[in-house]
N, C-alpha and C positions, 0 to 999 in steps of 0.2 A: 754411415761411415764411408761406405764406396763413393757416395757421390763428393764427400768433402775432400774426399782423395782424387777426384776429377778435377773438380773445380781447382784444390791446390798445384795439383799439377798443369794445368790451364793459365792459372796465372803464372808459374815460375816457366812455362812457355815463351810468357807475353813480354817478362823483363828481357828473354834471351836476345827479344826483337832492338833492345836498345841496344846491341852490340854494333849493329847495322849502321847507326849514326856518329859509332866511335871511332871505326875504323878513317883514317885522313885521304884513303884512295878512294873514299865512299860517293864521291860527288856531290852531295848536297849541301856543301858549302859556298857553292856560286853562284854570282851577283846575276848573270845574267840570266834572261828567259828560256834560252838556249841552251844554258847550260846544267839548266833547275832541269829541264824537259829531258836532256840525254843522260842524265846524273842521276836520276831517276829509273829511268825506263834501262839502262846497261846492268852489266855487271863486271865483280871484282870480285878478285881474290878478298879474302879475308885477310886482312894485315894487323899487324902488331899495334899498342896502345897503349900510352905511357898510365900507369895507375899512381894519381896521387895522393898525397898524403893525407890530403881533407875530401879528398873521396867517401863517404860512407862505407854500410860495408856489403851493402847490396852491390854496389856501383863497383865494387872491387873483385867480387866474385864473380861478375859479369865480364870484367877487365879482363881475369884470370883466366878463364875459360874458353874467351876471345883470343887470349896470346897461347893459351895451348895449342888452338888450332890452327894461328898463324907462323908460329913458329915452330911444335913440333911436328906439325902433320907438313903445313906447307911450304914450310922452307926448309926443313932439313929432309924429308923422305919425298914430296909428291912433285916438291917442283925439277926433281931428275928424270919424273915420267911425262918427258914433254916433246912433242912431235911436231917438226918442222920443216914441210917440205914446202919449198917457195912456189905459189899459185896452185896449193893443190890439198895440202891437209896443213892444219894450223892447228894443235889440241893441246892444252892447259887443263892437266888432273888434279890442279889446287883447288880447295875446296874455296868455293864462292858463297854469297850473300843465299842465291838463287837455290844452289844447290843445299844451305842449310836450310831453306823455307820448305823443300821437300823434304826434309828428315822430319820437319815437325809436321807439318803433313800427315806422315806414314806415323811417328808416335801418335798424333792424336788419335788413327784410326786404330790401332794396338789399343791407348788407352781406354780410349769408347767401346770399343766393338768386342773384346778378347772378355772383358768383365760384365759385359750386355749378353755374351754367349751363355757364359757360366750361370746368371742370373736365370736367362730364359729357358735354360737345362732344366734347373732346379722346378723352377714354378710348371707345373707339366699341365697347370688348368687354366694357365695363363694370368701375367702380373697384375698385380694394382696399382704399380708405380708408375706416376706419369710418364717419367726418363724413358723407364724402357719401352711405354707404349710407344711414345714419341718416335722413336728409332726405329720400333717393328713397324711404324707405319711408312716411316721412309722406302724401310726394304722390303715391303709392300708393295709401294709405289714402280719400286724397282721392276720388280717380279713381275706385276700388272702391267704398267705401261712403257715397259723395256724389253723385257726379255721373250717376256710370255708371247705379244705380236711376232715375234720375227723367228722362232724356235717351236717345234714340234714337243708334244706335249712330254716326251719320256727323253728331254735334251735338255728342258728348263732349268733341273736340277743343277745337271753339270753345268750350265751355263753362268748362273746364278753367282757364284764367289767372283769368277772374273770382273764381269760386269758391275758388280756392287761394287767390288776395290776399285774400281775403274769410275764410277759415278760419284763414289764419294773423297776418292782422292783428288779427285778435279775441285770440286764443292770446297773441300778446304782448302786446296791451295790460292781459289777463287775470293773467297771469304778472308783468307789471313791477310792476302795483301792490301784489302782494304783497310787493314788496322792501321795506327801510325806509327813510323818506325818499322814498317815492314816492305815485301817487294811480293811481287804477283809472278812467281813461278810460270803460272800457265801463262806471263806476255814473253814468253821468250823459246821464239823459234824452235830452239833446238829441244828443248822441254815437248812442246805439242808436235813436231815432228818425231820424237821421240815417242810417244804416244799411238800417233800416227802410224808406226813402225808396226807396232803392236797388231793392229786392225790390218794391215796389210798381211802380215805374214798370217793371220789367223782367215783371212779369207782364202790363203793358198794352201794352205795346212790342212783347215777343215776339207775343202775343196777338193782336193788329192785322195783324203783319206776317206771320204762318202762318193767318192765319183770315179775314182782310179787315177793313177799317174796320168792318164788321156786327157783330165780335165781342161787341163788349159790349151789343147788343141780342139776338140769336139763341147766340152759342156759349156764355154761363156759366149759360142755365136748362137741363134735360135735356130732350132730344125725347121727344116723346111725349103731351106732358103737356095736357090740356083745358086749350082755349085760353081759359076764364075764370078758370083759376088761375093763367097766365100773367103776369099782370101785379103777381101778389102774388110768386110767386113770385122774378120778376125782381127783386124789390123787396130782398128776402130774398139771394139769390145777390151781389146788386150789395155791400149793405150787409156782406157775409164777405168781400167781396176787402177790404175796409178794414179791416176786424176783424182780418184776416191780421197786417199791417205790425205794427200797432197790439199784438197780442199777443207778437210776437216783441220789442216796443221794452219792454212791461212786463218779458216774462220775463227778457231778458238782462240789467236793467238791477234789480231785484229780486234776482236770485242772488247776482250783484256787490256787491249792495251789504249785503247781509243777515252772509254771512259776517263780511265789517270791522268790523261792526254789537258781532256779537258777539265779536270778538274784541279792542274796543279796552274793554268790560262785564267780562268775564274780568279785560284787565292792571288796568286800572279799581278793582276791589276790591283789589288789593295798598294802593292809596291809601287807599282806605277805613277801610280794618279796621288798615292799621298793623301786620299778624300773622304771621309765620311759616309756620305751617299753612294760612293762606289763601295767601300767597305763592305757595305750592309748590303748591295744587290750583288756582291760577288761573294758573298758566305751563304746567300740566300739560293743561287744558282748553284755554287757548288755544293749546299747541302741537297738540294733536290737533285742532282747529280747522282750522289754519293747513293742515294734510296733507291734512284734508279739502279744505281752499279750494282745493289742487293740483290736486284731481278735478276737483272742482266747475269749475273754469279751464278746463279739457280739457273736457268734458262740455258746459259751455254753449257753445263754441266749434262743437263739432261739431252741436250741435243748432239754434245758428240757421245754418248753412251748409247744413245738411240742409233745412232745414223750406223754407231761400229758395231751394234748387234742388228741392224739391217742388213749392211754388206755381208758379215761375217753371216748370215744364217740366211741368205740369196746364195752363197756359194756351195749351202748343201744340196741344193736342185739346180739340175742342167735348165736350161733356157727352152 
């Protein structure tokens, strides 16, 4: 029964994703390569959609749903919180494509994860259901090859929920945007900066709080060192903890976005060429693409969960 209750909610997830293609601000209704490519990879507020009458009635409720958030969230309440300062802050609190790909996101992990708890409470001798092996082994995986390297063994624990929301909210927002009719949260800057954020303050946070307020004067240069290089040095040390965030918001947000890049260039030339033969080597490339991008999903997932439980747990010991 739990899992038919996944799976159903999984799929009325997936309808939600044809909202994305309704909206008329949504860009991918143009002709051009240029404009398939930024119409794509941007984002937009979630706008209104006219529901017709020979619409079904899936397509209707989806319509519906669409214009609650378009019109009652973002035109009448969110688009008054909006900040305008010329060359310097520009912020739009309407809810966007982007920003709804992260809500499903965060429910699937609710959905999964909240009734995978409850399950694995009960069974105290351990399940027999594939599902939840499945998952225990994920956050296994977690535990093993994330957390456990870079954390002292009586920190694991507390370290553990972060870093698991953190590894597997990437993973799906990595995975949804490969579906079609959907967009890839983690290609957009301010999303993996936002993230980023996270692993910064938690290196200065931890850092402070295992080290003393002194930290970031005495603990991130190495002892030792002639104390006329000292102050170059520190200069240097100070300038990589920002470089840290900063590299992780490029790379995740570069992978994400490089793959869709090429694979929307691939379908792209079926248009082009008009031809048969290209047809078939460009569904052929983009499907070998698209397998790759599966890796690739899994692989940047784990590498920024790893590199932000590296830094963050380098900041518990002085140099």
């Amino acid at each position: 029964m739990k899992r038919i209750i996944i799976v159903i909610s999984v799929v009325l997830i997936y309808v939600l994703f044809i909202m994305f293609q309704l909206a008329p601000s949504g860009g991918h209704h143009a002709t051009g390569m240029y404009d398939v490519v930024v119409g794509h990879l941007s984002d937009h507020p979630i706008s209104p959609v006219i529901i017709n009458p020979s619409d079904n009635v899936v397509l209707q409720q989806v319509k519906a749903f669409n214009n609650i958030i378009a019109i009652n969230l973002n035109e009448r309440i969110l688009k008054n919180f909006q900040i305008n300062i010329p060359g310097l802050v520009r912020s739009d609190m309407r809810i966007t494509k982007w920003v709804m790909m992260m809500w499903v996101a965060v429910l699937m992990c609710a959905l999964i994860f909240i009734p995978l708890g409850i399950m694995i409470k009960k069974d105290k001798y351990g399940s027999k259901s594939r599902w939840v092996n499945m998952w225990e082994s994920l956050i296994g995986f977690v535990h093993d090859e994330i957390v456990e390297p870079n954390f002292d063994h009586k920190y694991i624990k507390k370290a553990m929920p972060y870093f698991a929301s953190l590894f597997f909210f990437i993973l799906f927002c990595n995975f949804l945007g490969l579906l079609p009719g959907a967009s890839t949260a983690t290609g957009n800057l301010a999303v993996t900066m936002g993230l980023s954020i996270f692993t910064l303050l938690g290196m200065f946070v931890i850092g402070i709080m295992k080290q003393g307020p002194l930290w970031i004067v005495t603990g991130i240069v190495p002892h030792g060192i002639p104390i006329l290089l000292f102050p170059m040095l520190w200069v240097i040390e100070l300038l990589g903890l920002f470089i840290k965030p900063f590299a992780l918001t490029v790379r995740l947000f570069a992978n994400m976005t490089a793959g869709h890049i090429v694979i929307i260039i691939f379908l792209y030339l079926i248009m082009m060429f008009e031809n048969y033969f290209v047809g078939i080597a460009s569904v052929t490339g983009s499907l070998m693409i698209y397998l790759l991008e599966l890796l690739v999903s899994l692989i940047q997932a784990y590498i920024f969960a790893t590199l932000s439980a590296m830094f963050i747990g380098s900041s518990m010991h002085a140099h």
